[in-house]
MINU-892803 format. One line per field, with one value per residue (C-alpha): residue number from 1; x, y, z. Coordinates in steps of 0.1 Angstrom, whole numbers. Example, Ala and Ser with C-alpha at 12.3 -4.5 7.8 and 13.67 -1.06 7.14 Angstrom:
# residues 2
drendo = c(1 2)
x = c(123 137)
y = c(-45 -11)
z = c(78 71)
# end
This chain:
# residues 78
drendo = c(1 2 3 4 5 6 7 8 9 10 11 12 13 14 15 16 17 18 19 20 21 22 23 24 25 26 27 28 29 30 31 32 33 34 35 36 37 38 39 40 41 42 43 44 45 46 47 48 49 50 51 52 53 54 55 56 57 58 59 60 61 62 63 64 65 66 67 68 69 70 71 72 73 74 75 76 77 78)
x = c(0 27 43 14 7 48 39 8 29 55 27 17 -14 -36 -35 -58 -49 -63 -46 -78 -87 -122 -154 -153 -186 -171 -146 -167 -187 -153 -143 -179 -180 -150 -158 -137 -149 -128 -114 -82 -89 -60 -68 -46 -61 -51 -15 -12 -26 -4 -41 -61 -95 -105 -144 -162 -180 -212 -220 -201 -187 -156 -122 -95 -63 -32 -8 16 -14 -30 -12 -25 -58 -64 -59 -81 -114 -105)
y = c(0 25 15 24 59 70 62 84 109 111 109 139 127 139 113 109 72 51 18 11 -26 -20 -22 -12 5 27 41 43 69 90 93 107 135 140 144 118 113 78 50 29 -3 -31 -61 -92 -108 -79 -71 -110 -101 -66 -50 -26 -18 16 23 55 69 87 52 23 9 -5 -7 -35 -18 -34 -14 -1 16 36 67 69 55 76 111 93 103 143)
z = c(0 9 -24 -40 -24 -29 -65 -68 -53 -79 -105 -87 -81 -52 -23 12 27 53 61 82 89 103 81 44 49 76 53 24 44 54 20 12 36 24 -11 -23 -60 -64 -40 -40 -24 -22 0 6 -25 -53 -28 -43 -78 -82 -90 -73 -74 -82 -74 -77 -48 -68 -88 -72 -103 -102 -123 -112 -123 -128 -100 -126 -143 -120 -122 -160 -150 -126 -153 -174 -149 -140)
# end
């Protein structure tokens, strides 16, 4: 994950983290009030994988993303 968030940084793209283990829900709601218009989510299974999901918060659809692609992805949606 850290990996992950030093490479968005380079990319110089905008980066809030939470390495939170508690419910999904939970943080789903933070990143709303916080007006958080997509989400990184990397669980053990995509860590394995070397994907990460990218979901937006107004629709809930989801992208999985290989990692290396996410910078690019991710100036695909502004």
């Amino acid at each position: 994950g850290l990996t992950v968030v030093d490479m968005l940084r380079t990319a110089n793209v905008p980066v809030l983290q939470s390495f939170d283990a508690s419910r999904l829900s939970l943080q789903l709601a933070a990143a709303a009030q916080l007006g958080v218009s997509h989400l990184l989510i990397m669980g053990q299974r995509e860590a394995l994988d070397g994907t990460i999901i990218v979901r937006s918060t107004r629709n809930s659809s989801q992208n999985i993303i290989r990692v290396q692609e996410v910078p690019k992805f991710l100036r695909t949606l502004r």
